[in-house]
N, C-alpha and C positions, 0 to 999 in steps of 0.2 A: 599171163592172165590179167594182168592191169588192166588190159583196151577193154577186155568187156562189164569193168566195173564201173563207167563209169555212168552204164545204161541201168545200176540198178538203184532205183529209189529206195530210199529208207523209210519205211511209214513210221509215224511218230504219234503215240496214244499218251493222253494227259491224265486218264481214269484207270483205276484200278480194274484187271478186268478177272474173269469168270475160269475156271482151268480149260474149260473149251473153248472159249473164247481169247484165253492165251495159244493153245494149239491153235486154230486156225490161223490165228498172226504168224505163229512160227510155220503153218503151213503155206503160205502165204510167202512169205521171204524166204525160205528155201523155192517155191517155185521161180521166184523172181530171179534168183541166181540160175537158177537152169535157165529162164526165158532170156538171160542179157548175156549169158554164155555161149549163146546159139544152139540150146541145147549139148554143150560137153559140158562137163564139170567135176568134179571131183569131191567129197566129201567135205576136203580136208580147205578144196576153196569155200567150200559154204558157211564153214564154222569159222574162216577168218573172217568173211565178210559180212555175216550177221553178230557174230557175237554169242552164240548159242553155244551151248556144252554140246560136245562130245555126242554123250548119249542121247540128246535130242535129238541131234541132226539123224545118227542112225537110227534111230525111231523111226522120223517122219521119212526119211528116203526107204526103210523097208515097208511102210504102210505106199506108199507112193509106186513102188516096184509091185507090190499086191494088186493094187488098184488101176495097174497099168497105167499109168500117169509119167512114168519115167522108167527108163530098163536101162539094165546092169549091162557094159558095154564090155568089160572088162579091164584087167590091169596093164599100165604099162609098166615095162621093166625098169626099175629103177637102177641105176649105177654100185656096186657096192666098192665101199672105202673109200 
């Protein structure tokens, strides 16, 4: 997942901002991780690469999944042990 980070810009706000106006930044940099991924992504890359809790990112990706804005592709198998 490295290559496609290096297409994601980091926006950088110097004011204190508004709670909707913080969600749309965080809506905003989660799309960006989708946009520089070519569209794949993983949750678990969004919350390394913005910095965001947890519970944000699933937030903004189930309002996103609602809104048709991004859809659920499914898991891949992870290895166990």
């Amino acid at each position: 997942m490295q290559e496609w980070r290096r297409g994601v810009t980091q926006l950088r706000f110097t004011q204190k901002g508004t709670k909707s106006s913080l969600r749309a930044r965080n809506d905003v940099l989660v799309l960006q991780c989708v946009a520089a991924g070519g569209g794949r992504f993983s949750r678990t890359d969004v919350i390394r690469e913005t910095g965001l809790p947890t519970a944000t990112v699933s937030e903004i990706v189930a309002d996103l999944i609602e809104r048709r804005l991004v859809r659920e592709a499914g898991r891949e198998a992870q290895p166990v042990g």
